[in-house]
mmCIF file as Biopython writes it, N, C-alpha, C and O atoms, coordinates in Angstrom:
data_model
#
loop_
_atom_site.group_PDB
_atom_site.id
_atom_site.type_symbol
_atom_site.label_atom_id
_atom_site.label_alt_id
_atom_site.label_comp_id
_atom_site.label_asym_id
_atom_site.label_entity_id
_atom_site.label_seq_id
_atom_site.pdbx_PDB_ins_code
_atom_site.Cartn_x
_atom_site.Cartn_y
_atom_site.Cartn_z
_atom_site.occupancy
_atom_site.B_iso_or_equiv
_atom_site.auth_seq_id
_atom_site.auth_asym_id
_atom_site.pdbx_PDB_model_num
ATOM 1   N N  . UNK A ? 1  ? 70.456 74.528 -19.081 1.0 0.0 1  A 1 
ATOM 2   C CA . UNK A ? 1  ? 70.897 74.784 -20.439 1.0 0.0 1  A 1 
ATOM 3   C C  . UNK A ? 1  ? 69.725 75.245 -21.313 1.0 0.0 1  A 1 
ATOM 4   O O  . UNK A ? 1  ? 69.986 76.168 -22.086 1.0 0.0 1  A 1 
ATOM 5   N N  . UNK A ? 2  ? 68.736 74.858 -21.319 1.0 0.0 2  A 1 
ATOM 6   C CA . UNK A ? 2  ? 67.337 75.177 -22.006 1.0 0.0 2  A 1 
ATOM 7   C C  . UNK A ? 2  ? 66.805 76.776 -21.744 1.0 0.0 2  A 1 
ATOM 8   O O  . UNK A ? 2  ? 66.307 77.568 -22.544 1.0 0.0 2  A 1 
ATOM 9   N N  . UNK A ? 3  ? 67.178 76.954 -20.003 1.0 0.0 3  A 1 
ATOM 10  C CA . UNK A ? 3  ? 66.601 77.550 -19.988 1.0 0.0 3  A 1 
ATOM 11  C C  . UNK A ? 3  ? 67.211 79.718 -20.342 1.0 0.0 3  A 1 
ATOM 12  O O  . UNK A ? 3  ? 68.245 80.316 -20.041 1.0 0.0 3  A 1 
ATOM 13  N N  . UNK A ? 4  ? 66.262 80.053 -20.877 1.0 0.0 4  A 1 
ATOM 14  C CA . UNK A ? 4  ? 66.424 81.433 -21.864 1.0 0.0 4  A 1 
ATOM 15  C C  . UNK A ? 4  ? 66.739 82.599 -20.857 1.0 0.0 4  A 1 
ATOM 16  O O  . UNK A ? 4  ? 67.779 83.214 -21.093 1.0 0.0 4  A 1 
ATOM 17  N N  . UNK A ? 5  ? 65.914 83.041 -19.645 1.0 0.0 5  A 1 
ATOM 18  C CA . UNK A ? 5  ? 66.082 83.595 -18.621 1.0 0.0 5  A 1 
ATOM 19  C C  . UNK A ? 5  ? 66.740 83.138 -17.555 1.0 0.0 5  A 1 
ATOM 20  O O  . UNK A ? 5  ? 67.268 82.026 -17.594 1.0 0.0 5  A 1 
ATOM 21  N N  . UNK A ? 6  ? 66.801 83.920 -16.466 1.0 0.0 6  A 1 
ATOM 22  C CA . UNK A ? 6  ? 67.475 83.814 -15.149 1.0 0.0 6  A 1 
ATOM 23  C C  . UNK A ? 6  ? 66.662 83.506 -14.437 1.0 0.0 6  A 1 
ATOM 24  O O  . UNK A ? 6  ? 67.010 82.838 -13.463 1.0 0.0 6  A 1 
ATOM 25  N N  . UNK A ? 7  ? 65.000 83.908 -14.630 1.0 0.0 7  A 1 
ATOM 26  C CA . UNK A ? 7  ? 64.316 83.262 -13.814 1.0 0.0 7  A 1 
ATOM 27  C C  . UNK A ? 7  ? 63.511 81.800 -14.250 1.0 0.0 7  A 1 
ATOM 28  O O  . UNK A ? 7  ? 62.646 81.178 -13.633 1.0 0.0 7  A 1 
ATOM 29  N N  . UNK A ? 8  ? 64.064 81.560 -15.373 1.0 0.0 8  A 1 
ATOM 30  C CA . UNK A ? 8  ? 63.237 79.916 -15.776 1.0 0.0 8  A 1 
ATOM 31  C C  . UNK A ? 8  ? 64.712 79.195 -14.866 1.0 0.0 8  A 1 
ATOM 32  O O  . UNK A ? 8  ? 64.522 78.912 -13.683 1.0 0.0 8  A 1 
ATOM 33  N N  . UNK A ? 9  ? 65.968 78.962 -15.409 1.0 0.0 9  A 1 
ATOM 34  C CA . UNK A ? 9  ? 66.919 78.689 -14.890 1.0 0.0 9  A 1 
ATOM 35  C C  . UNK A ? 9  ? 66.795 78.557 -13.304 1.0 0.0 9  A 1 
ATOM 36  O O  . UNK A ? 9  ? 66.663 77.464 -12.753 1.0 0.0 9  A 1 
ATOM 37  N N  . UNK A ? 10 ? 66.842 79.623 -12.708 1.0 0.0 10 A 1 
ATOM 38  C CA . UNK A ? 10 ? 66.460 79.791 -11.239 1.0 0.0 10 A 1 
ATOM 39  C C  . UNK A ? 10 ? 65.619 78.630 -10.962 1.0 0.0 10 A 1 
ATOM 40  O O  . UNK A ? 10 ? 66.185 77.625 -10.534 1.0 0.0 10 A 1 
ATOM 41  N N  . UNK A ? 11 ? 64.205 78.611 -11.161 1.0 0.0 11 A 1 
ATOM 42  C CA . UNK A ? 11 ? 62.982 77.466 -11.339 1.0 0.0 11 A 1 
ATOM 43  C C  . UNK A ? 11 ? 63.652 76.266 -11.733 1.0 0.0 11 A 1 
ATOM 44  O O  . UNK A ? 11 ? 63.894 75.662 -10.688 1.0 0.0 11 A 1 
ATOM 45  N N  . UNK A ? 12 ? 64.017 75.704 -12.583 1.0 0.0 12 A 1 
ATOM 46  C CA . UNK A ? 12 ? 64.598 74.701 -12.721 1.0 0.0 12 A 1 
ATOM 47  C C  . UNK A ? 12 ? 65.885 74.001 -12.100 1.0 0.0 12 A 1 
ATOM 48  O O  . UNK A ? 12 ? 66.057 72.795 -12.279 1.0 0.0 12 A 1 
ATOM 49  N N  . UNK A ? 13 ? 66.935 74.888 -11.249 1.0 0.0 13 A 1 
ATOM 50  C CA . UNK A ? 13 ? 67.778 74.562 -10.162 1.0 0.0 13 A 1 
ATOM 51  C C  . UNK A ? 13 ? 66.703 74.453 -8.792  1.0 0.0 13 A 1 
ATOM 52  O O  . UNK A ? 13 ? 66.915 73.638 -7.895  1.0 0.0 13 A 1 
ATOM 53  N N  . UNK A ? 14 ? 66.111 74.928 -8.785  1.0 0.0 14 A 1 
ATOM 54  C CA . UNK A ? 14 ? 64.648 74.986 -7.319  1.0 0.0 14 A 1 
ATOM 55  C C  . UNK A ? 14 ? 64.132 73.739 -7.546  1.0 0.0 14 A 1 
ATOM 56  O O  . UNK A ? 14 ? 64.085 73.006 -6.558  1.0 0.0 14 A 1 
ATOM 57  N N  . UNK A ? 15 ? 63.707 73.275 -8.658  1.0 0.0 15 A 1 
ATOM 58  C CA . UNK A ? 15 ? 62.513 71.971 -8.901  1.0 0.0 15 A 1 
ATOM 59  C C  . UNK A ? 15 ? 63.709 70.928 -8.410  1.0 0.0 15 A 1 
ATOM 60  O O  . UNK A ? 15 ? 63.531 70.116 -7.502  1.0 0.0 15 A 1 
ATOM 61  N N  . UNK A ? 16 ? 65.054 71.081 -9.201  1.0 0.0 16 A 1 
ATOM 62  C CA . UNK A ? 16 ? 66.107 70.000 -9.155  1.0 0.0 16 A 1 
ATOM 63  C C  . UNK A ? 16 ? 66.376 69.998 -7.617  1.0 0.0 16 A 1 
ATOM 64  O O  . UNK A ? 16 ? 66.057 68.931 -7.094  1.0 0.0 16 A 1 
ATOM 65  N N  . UNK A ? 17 ? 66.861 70.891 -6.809  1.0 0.0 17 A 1 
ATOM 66  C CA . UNK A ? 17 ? 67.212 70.623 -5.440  1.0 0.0 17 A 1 
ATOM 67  C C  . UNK A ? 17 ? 66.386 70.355 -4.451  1.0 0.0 17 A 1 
ATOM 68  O O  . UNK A ? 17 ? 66.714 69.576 -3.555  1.0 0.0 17 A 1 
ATOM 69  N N  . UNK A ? 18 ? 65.258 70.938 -4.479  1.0 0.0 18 A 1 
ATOM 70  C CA . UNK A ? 18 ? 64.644 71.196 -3.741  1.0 0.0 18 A 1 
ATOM 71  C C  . UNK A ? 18 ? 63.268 70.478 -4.175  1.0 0.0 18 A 1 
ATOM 72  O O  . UNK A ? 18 ? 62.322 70.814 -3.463  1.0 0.0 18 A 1 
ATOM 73  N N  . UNK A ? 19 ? 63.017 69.723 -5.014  1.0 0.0 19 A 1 
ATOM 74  C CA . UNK A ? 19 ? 61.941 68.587 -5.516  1.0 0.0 19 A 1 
ATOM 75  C C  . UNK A ? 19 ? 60.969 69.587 -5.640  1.0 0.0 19 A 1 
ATOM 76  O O  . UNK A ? 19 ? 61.358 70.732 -5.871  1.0 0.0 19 A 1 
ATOM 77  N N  . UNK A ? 20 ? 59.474 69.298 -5.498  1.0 0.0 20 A 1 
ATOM 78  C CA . UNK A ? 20 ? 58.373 69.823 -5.993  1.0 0.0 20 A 1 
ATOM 79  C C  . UNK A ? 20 ? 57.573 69.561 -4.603  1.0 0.0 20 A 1 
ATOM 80  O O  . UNK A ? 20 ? 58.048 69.065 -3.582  1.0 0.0 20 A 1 
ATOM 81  N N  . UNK A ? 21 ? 56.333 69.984 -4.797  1.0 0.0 21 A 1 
ATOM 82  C CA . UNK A ? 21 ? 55.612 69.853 -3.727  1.0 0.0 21 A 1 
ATOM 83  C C  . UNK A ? 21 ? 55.303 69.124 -2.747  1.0 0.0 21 A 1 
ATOM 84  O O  . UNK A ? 21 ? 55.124 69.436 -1.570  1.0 0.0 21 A 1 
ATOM 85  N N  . UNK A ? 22 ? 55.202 67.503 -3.586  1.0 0.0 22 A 1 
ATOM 86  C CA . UNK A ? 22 ? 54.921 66.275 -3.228  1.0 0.0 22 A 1 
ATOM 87  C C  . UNK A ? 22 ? 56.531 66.015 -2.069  1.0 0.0 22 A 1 
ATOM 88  O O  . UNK A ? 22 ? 56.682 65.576 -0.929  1.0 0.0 22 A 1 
ATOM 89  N N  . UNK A ? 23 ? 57.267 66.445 -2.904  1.0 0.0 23 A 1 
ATOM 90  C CA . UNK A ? 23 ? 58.721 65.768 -2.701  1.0 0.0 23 A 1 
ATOM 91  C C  . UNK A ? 23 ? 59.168 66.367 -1.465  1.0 0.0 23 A 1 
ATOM 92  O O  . UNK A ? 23 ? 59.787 65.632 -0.696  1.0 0.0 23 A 1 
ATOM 93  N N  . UNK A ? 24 ? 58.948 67.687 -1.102  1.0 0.0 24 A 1 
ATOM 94  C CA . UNK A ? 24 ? 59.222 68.260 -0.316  1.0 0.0 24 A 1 
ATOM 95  C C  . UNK A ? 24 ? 58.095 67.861 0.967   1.0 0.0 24 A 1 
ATOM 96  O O  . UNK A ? 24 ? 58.491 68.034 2.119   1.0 0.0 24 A 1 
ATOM 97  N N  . UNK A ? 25 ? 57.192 67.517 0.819   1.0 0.0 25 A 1 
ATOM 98  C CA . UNK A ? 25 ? 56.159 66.717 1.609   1.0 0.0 25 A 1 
ATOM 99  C C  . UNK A ? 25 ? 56.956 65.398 2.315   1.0 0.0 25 A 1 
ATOM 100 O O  . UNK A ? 25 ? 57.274 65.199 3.487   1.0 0.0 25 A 1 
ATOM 101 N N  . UNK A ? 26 ? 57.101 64.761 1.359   1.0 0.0 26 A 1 
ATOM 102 C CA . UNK A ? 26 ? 57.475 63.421 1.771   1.0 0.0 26 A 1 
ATOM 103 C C  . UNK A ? 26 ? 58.929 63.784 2.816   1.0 0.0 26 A 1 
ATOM 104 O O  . UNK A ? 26 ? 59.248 63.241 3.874   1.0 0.0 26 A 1 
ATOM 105 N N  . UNK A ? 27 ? 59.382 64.512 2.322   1.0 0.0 27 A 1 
ATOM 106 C CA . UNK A ? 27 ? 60.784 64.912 2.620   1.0 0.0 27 A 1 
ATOM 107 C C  . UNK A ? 27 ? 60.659 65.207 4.642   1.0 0.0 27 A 1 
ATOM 108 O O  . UNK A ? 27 ? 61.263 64.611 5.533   1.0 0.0 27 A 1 
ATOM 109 N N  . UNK A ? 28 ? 59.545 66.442 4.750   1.0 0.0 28 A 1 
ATOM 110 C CA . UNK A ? 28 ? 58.959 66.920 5.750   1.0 0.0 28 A 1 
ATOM 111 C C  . UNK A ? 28 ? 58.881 65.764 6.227   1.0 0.0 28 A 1 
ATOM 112 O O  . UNK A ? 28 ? 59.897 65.601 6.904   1.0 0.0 28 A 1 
ATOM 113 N N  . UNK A ? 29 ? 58.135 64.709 6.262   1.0 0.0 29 A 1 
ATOM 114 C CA . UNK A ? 29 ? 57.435 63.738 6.916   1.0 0.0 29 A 1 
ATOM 115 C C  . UNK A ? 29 ? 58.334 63.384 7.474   1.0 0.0 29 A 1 
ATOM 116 O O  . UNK A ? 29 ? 58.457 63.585 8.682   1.0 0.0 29 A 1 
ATOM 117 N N  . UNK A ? 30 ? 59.558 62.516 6.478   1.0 0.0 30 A 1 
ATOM 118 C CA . UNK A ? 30 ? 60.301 61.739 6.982   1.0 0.0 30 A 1 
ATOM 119 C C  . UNK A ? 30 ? 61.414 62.146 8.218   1.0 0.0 30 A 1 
ATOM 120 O O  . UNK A ? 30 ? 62.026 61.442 9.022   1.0 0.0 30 A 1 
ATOM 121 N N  . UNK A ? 31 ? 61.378 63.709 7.965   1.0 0.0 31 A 1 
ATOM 122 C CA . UNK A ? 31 ? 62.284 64.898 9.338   1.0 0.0 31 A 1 
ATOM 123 C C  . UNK A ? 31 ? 61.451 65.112 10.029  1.0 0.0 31 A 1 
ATOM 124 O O  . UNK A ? 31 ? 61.847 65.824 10.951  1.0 0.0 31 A 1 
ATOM 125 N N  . UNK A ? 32 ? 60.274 64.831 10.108  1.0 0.0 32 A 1 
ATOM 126 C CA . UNK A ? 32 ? 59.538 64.630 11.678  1.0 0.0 32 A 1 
ATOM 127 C C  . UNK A ? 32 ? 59.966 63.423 12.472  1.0 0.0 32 A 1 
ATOM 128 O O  . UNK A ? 32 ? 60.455 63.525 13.597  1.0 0.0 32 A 1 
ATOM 129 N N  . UNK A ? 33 ? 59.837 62.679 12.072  1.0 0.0 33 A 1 
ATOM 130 C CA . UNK A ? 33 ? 59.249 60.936 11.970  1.0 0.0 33 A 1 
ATOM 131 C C  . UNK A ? 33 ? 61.289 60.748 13.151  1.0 0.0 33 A 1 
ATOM 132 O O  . UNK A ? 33 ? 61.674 60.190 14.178  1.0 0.0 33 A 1 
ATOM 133 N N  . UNK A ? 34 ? 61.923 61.688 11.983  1.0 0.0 34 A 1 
ATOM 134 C CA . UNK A ? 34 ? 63.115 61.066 12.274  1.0 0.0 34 A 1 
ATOM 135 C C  . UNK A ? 34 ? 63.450 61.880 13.828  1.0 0.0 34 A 1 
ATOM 136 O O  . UNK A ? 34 ? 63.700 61.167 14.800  1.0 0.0 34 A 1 
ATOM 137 N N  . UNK A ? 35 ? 63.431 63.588 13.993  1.0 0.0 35 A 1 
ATOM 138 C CA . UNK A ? 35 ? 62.825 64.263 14.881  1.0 0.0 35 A 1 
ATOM 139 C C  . UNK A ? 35 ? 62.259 63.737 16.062  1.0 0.0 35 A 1 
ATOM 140 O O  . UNK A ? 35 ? 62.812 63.870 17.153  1.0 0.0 35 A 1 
ATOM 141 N N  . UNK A ? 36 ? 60.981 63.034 15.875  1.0 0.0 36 A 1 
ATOM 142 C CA . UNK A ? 36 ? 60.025 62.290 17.186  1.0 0.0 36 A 1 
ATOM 143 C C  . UNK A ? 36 ? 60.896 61.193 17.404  1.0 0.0 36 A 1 
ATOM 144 O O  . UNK A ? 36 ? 60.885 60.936 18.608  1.0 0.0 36 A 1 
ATOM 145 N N  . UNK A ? 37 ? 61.388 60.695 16.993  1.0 0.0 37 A 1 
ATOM 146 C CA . UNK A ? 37 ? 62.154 59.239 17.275  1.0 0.0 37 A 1 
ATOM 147 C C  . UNK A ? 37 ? 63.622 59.417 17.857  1.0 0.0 37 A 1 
ATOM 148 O O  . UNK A ? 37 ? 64.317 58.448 18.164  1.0 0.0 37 A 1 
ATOM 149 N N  . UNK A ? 38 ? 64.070 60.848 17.992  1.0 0.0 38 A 1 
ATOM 150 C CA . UNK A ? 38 ? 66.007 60.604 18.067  1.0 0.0 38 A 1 
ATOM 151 C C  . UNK A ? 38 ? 65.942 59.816 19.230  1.0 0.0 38 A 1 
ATOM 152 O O  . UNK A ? 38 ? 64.930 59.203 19.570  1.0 0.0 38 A 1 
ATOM 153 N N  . UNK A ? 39 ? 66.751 59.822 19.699  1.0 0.0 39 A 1 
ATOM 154 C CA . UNK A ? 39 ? 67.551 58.874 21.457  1.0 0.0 39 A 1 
ATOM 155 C C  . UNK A ? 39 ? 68.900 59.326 21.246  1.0 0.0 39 A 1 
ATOM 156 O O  . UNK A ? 39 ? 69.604 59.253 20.238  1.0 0.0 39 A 1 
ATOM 157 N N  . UNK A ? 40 ? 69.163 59.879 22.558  1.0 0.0 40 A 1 
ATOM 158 C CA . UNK A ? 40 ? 70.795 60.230 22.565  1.0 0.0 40 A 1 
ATOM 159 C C  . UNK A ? 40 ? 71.169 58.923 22.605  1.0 0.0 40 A 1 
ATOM 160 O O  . UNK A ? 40 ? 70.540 58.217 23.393  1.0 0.0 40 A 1 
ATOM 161 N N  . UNK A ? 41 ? 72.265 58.278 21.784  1.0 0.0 41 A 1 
ATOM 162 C CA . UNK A ? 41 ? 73.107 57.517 22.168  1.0 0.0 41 A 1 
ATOM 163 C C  . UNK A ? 41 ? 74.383 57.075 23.568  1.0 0.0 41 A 1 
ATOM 164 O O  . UNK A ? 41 ? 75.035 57.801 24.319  1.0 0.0 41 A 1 
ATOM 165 N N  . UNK A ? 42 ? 74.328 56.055 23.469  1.0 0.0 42 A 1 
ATOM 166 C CA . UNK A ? 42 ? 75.130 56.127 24.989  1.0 0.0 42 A 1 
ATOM 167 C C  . UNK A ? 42 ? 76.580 56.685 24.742  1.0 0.0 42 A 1 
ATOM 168 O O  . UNK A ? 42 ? 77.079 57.379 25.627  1.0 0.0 42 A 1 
ATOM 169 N N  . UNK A ? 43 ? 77.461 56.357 23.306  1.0 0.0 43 A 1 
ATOM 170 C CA . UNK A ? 43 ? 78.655 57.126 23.677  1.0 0.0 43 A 1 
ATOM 171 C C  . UNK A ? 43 ? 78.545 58.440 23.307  1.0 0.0 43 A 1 
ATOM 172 O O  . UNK A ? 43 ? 79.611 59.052 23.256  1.0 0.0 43 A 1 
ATOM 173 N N  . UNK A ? 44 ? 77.679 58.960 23.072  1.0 0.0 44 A 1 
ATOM 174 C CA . UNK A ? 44 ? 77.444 60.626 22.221  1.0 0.0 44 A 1 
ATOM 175 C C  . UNK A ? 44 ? 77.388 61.345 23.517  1.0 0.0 44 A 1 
ATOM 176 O O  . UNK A ? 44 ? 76.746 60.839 24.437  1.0 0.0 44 A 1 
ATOM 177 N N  . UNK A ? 45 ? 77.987 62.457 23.676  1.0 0.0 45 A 1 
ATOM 178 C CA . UNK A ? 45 ? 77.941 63.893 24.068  1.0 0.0 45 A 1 
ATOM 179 C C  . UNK A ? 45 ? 76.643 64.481 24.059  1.0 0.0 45 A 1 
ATOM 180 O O  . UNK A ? 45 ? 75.661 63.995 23.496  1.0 0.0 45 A 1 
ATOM 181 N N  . UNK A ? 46 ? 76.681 65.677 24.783  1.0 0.0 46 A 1 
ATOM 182 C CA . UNK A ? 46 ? 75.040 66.506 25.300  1.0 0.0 46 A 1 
ATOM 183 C C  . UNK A ? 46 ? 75.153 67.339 23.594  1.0 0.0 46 A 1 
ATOM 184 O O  . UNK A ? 46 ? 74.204 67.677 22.885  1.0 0.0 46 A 1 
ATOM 185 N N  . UNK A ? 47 ? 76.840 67.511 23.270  1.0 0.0 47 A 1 
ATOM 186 C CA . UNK A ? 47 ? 77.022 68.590 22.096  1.0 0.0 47 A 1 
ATOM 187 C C  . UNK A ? 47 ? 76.764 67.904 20.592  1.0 0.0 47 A 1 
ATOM 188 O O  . UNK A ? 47 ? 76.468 68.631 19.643  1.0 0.0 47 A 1 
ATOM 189 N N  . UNK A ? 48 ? 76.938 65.996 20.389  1.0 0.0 48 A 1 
ATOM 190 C CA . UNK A ? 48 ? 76.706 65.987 19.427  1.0 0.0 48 A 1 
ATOM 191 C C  . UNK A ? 48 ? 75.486 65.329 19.372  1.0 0.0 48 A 1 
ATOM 192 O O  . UNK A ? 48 ? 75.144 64.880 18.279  1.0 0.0 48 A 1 
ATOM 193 N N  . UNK A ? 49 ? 74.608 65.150 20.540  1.0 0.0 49 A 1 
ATOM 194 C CA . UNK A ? 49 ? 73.061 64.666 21.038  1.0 0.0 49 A 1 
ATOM 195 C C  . UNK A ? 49 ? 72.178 66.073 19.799  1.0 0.0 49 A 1 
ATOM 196 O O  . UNK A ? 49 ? 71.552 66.024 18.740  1.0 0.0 49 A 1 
ATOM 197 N N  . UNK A ? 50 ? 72.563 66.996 20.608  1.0 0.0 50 A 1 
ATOM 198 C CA . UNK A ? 50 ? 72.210 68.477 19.925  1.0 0.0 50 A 1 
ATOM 199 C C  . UNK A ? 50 ? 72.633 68.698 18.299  1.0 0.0 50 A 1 
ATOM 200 O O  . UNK A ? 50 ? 71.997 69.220 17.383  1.0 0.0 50 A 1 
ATOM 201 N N  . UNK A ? 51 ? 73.646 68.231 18.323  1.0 0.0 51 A 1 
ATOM 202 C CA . UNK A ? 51 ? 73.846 68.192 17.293  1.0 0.0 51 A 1 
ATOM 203 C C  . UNK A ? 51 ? 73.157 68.151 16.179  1.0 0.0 51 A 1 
ATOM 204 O O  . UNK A ? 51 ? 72.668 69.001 15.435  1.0 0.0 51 A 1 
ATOM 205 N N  . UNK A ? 52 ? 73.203 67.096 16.200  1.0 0.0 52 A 1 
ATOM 206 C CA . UNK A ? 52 ? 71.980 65.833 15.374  1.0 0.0 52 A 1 
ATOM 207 C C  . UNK A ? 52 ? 70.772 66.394 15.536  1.0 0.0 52 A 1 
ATOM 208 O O  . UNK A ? 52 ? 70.009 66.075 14.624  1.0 0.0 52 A 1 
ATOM 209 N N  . UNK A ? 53 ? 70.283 67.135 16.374  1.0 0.0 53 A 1 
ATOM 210 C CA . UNK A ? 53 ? 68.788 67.512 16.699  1.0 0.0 53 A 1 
ATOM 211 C C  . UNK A ? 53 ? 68.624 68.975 16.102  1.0 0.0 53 A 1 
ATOM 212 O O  . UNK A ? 53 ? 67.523 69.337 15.688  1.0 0.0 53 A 1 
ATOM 213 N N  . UNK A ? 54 ? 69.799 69.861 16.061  1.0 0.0 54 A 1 
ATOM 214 C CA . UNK A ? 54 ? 69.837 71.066 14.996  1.0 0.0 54 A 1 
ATOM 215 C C  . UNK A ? 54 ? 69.915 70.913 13.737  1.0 0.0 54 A 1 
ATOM 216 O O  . UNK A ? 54 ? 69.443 71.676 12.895  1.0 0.0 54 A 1 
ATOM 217 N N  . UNK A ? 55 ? 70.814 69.424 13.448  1.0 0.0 55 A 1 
ATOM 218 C CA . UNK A ? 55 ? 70.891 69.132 11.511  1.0 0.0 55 A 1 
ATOM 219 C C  . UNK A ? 55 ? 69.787 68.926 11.124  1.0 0.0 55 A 1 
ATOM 220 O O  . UNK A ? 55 ? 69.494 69.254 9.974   1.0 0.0 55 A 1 
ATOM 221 N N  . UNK A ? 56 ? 68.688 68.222 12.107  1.0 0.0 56 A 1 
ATOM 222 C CA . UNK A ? 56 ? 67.382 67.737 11.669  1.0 0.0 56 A 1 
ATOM 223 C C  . UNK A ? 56 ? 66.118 69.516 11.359  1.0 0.0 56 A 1 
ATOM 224 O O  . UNK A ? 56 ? 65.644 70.054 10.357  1.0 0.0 56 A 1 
ATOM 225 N N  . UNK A ? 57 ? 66.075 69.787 12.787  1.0 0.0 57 A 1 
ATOM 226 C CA . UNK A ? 57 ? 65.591 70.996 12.387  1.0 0.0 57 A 1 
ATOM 227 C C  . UNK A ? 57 ? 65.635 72.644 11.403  1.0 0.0 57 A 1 
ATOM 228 O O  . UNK A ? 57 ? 64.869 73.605 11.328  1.0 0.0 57 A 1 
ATOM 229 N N  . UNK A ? 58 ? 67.026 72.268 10.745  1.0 0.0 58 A 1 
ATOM 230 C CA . UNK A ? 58 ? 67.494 72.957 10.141  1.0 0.0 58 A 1 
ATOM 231 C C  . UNK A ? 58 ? 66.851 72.447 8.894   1.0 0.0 58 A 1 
ATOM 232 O O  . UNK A ? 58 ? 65.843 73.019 8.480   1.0 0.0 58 A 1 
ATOM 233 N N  . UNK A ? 59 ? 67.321 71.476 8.296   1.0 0.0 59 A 1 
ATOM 234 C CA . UNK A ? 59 ? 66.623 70.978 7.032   1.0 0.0 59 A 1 
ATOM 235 C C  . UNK A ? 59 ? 64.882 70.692 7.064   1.0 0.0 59 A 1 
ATOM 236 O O  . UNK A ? 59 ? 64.188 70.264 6.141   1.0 0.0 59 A 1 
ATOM 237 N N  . UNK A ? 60 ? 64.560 70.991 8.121   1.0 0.0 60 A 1 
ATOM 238 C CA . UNK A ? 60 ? 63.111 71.309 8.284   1.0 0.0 60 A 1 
ATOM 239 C C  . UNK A ? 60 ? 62.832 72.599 8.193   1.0 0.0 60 A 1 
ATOM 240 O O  . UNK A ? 60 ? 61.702 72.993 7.904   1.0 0.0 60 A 1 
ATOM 241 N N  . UNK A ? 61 ? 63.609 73.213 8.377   1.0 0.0 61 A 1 
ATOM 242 C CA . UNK A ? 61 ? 63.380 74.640 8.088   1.0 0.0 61 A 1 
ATOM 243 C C  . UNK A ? 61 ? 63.701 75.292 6.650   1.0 0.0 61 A 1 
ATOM 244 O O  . UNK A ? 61 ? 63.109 76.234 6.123   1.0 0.0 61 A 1 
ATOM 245 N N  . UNK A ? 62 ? 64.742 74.586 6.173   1.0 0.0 62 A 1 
ATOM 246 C CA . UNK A ? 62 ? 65.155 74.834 4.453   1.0 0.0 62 A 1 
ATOM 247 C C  . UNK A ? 62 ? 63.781 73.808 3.788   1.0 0.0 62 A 1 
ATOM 248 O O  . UNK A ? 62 ? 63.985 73.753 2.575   1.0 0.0 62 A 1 
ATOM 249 N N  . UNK A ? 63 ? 62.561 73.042 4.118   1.0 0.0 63 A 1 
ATOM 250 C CA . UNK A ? 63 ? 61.746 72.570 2.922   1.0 0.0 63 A 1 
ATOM 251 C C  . UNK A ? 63 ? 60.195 73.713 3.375   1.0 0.0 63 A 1 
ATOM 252 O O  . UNK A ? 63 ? 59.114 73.478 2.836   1.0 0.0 63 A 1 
ATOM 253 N N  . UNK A ? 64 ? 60.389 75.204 4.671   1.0 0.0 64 A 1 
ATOM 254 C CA . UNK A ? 64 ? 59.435 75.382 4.871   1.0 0.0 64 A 1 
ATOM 255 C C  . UNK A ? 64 ? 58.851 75.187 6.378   1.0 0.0 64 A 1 
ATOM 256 O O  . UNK A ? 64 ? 57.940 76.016 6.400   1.0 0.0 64 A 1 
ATOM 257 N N  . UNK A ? 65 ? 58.867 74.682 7.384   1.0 0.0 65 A 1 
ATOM 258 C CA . UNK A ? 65 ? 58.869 74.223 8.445   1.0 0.0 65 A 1 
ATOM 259 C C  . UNK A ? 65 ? 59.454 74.512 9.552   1.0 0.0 65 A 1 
ATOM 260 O O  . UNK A ? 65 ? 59.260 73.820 10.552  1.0 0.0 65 A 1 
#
């Protein structure tokens, strides 16, 4: 609402979703951490094993990564 242009606006939906530097750091960390650690579960499938292992790398790839 403040903002006058399309590109302050723009910047300020970016800071809001997508946090700031730090945030997107921490963010990274914690999609490694979670990444190095999966284990297929015993009733899960090879498809939703993968699954889970594309949702992770995907949102590693939307902070940069």
């Amino acid at each position: 609402m403040d903002a006058d242009t399309a590109k302050k606006a723009w910047d300020i939906l970016e800071e809001e979703f997508e946090g700031n530097e730090q945030v997107r750091s921490v963010k990274l960390h914690y999609l490694r951490r979670e990444f190095e650690t999966i284990k297929m579960k015993e009733s899960e499938t090879i498809e939703e094993y993968y699954g889970r292992i594309k949702e992770i790398v995907n949102k590693m790839k939307l902070y940069g990564k």
